[in-house]
C-alpha positions in Angstrom: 11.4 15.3 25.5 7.9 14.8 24.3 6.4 15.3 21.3 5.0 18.6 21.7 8.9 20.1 23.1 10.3 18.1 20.4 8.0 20.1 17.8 8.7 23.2 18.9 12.7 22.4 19.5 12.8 21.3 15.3 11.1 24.6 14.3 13.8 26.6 17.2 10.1 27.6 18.3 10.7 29.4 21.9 7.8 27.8 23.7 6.4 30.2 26.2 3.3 31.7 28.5 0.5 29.5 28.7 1.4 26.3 26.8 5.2 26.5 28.3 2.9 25.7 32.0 0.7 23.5 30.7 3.5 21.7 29.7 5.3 21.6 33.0 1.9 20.9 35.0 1.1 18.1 32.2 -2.3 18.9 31.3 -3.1 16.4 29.7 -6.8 17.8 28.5 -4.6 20.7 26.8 -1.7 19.2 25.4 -4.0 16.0 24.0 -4.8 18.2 20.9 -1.6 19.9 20.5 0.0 16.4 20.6 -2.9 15.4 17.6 -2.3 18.6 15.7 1.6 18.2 15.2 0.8 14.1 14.5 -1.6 14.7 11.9 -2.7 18.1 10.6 0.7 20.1 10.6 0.6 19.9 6.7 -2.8 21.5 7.2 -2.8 25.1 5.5 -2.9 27.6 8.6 -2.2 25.2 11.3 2.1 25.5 11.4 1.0 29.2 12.0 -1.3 28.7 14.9 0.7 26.3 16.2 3.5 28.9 16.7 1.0 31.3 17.8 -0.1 29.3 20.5 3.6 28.9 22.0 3.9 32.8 22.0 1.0 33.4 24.2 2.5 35.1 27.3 0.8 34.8 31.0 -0.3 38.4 31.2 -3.3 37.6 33.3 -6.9 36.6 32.2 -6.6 38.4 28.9 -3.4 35.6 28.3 -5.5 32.9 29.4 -8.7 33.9 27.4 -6.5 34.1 24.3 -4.8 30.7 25.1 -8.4 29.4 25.7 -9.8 30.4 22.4 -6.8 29.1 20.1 -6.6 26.4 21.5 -10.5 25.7 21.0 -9.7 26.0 17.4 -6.9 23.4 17.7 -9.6 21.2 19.7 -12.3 21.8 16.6 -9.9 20.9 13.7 -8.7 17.9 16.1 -12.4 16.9 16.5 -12.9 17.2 12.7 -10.1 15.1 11.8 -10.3 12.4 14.6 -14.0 12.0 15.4 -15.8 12.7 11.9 -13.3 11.8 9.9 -13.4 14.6 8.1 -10.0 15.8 6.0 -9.3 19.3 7.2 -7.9 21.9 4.6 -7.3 24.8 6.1 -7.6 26.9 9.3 -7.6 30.6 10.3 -4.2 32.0 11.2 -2.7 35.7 11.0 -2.0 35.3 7.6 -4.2 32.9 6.3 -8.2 33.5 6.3 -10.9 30.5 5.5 -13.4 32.3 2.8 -16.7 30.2 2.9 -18.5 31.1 -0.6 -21.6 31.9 1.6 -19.7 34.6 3.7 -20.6 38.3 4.1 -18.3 40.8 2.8 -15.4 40.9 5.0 -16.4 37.7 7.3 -14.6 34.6 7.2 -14.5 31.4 8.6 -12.0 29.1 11.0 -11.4 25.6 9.1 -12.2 24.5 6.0 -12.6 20.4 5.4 -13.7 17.8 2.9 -16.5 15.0 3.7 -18.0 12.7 1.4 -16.4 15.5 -1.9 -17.9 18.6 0.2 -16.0 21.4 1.3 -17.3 22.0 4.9 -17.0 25.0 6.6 -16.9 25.8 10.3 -16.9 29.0 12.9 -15.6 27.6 16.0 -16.2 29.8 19.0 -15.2 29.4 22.9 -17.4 31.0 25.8 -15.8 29.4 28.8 -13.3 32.7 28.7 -15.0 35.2 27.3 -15.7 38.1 29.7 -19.1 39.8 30.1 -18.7 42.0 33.1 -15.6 43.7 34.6 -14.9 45.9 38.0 -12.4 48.0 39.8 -11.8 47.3 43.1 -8.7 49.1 44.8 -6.9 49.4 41.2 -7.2 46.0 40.0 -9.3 44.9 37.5 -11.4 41.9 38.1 -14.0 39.9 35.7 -16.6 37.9 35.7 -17.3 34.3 34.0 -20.7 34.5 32.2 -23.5 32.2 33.1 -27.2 31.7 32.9 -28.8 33.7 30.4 -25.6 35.2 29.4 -24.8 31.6 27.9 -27.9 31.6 26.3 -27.3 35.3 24.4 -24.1 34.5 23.4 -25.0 31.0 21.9 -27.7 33.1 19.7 -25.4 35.9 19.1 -22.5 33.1 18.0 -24.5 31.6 15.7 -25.8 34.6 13.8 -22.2 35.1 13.0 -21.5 32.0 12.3 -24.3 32.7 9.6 -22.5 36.0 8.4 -19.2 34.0 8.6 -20.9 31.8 5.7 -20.4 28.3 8.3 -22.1 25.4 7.3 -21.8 24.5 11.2 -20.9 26.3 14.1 -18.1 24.5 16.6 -18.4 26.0 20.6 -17.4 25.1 24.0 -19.7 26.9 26.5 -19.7 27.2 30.6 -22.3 24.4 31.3 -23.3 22.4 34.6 -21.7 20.1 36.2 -21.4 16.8 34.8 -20.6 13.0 35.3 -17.9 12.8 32.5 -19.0 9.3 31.3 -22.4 10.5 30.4 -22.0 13.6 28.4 -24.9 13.3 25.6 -26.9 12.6 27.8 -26.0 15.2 29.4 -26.4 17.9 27.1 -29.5 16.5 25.8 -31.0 18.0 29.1 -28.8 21.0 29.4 -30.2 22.1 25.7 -33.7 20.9 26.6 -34.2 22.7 30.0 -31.0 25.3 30.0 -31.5 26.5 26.5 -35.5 26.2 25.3 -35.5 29.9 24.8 -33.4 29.2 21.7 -34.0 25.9 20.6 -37.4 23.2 20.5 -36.2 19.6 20.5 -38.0 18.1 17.3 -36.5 14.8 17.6 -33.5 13.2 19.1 -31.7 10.8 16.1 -29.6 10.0 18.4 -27.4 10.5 22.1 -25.3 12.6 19.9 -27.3 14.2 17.2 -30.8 16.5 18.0 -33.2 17.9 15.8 -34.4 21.9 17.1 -36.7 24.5 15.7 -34.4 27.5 16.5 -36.2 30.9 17.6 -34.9 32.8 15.4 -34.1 32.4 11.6 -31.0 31.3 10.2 -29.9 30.6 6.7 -30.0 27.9 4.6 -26.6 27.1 4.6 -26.0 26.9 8.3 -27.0 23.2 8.6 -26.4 23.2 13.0 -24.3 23.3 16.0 -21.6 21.0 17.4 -21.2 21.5 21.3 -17.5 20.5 22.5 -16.4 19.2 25.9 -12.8 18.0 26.2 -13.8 14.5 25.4 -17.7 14.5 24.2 -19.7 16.2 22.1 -23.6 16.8 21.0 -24.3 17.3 17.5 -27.5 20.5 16.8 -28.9 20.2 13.3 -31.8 23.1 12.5 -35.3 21.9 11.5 -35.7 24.1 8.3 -39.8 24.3 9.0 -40.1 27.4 10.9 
């Protein structure tokens, strides 16, 4: 038994849907963060509770899978926090738990709260690679379609606007891009935000092959510092010139 069915098996958790196949096909790109989560952030305020939500995710279609998709994005961005920045994460977003940034809009919150360097850090993670922007009937079944091209773009602006009215200091998102060579990702998505997304963002600088300077097109506030693009194992750090 590994340690994800052994998790679930000490909390009589009934693992199901989505995460019970991933677990049978062994993917490994899913069950990676799971794996983390239950290693090292289950004491994590929220996290027990997503945990179990993302066992009871049944295969209903691509409604299931879109759901399965964005929790388990979340999972991913606390994982990411934790591992890769070192960060100590505090909370994140379940049912009965919600993430209240001090910046945040009435009735907004956020998805994980951490601490770095004695400050809290908040985050709005956000995953486009299910979303669905189009749907059709076609001899009474209902199909969808991914979104792509300028649809990307929209939704990146549209995400980080509410990451803004969710009081974020950063926005965390996974969106449909190109395809890439794996082994090169920053580089990567140094030209997919230079030539893919220059409606929304002028490269100032590059600091680095993981962090970029932009002048965004459109005016966000103080306290949303940037963007932090996710693949499954890379990732491209967007901080916001403030002189626009």
């Amino acid at each position: 038994m590994n340690t994800v069915e052994k998790y679930y098996s000490q909390q009589s958790v009934a693992v199901t849907g989505e995460l019970k196949k991933a677990i049978e096909d062994k993917e490994y790109k899913t069950l990676i963060w799971v794996r983390y989560a239950i290693r090292n952030l289950i004491k994590t305020k929220g996290m027990p509770e997503v945990l179990k939500q993302l066992a009871r995710i049944k295969i209903t279609g691509v409604e299931s899978k879109r759901q399965f998709k964005n929790l388990l994005t979340e999972i991913h961005a606390a994982c990411f926090l934790s591992k890769t920045l070192g960060e100590t994460v505090l909370e994140v977003e379940s049912k009965s738990h919600k993430v209240k940034s001090p910046y945040a809009k009435p009735n907004k919150a956020c998805d994980i709260k951490t601490l770095a360097n004695d400050e809290e850090l908040y985050y709005e993670v956000k995953d486009a690679s299910s979303e669905i922007t189009n749907s059709y009937q076609k001899n009474g079944v209902t199909y969808f379609e991914p979104m792509e091209g300028d649809k990307v773009e929209q939704w990146l602006k549209n995400q980080t606007k509410e990451a803004d009215r969710c009081g974020a200091n950063y926005l965390i998102c996974r969106v449909p891009v190109w395809r890439q060579d794996a082994s090169n990702t920053e580089e990567f998505y140094y030209k997919w935000l230079n030539e893919v997304m220059k409606k929304l963002f002028i490269i100032q600088c590059r600091l680095s092959k993981q962090k970029i300077i932009v002048k965004t097109s459109f005016s966000v506030s103080p306290h949303l510092k940037g963007i932090y693009i996710l693949k499954a194992f890379g990732h491209i750090k967007v901080l916001f010139d403030r002189l626009i």
